[in-house]
N, C-alpha and C positions, 0 to 999 in steps of 0.2 A: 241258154243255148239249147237248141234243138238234140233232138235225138242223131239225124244228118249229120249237124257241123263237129257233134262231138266225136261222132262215127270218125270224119272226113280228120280232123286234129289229131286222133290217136294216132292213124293210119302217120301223119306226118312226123307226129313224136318220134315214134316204133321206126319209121325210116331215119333217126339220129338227126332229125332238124331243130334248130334252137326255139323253144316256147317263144320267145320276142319275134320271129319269123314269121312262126306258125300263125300267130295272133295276127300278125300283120296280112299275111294272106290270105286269112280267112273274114278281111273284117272287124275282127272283135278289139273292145278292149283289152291292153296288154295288164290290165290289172282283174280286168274280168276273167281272163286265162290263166293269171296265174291264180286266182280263189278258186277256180275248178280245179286245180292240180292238186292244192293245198287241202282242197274238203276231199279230193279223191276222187274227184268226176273223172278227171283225168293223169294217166300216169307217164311222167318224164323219163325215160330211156336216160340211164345215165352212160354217156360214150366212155370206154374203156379207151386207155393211153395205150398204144402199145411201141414197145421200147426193142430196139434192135442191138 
């Protein structure tokens, strides 16, 4: 992946989008996005529950 798309994917992460999504929008393999996550190219925003 480019410098760009990983640019453009974090940006999506960090907005609380689901990596299967993100991958999807951008094109990529959903197995190629998830090895950038896993090696640390890219980091998954884990969303918080929040409970009332």
């Amino acid at each position: 992946m480019t410098d760009d798309v990983l640019l453009k994917a974090q940006q999506y992460l960090n907005e609380g989008q689901e990596p299967c999504d993100v991958a999807d929008q951008l094109g990529i393999k959903r197995d190629t996005f998830s090895k950038a996550i896993r090696t640390g190219r890219l980091h998954n925003i884990k969303k918080k529950n929040i409970k009332h």
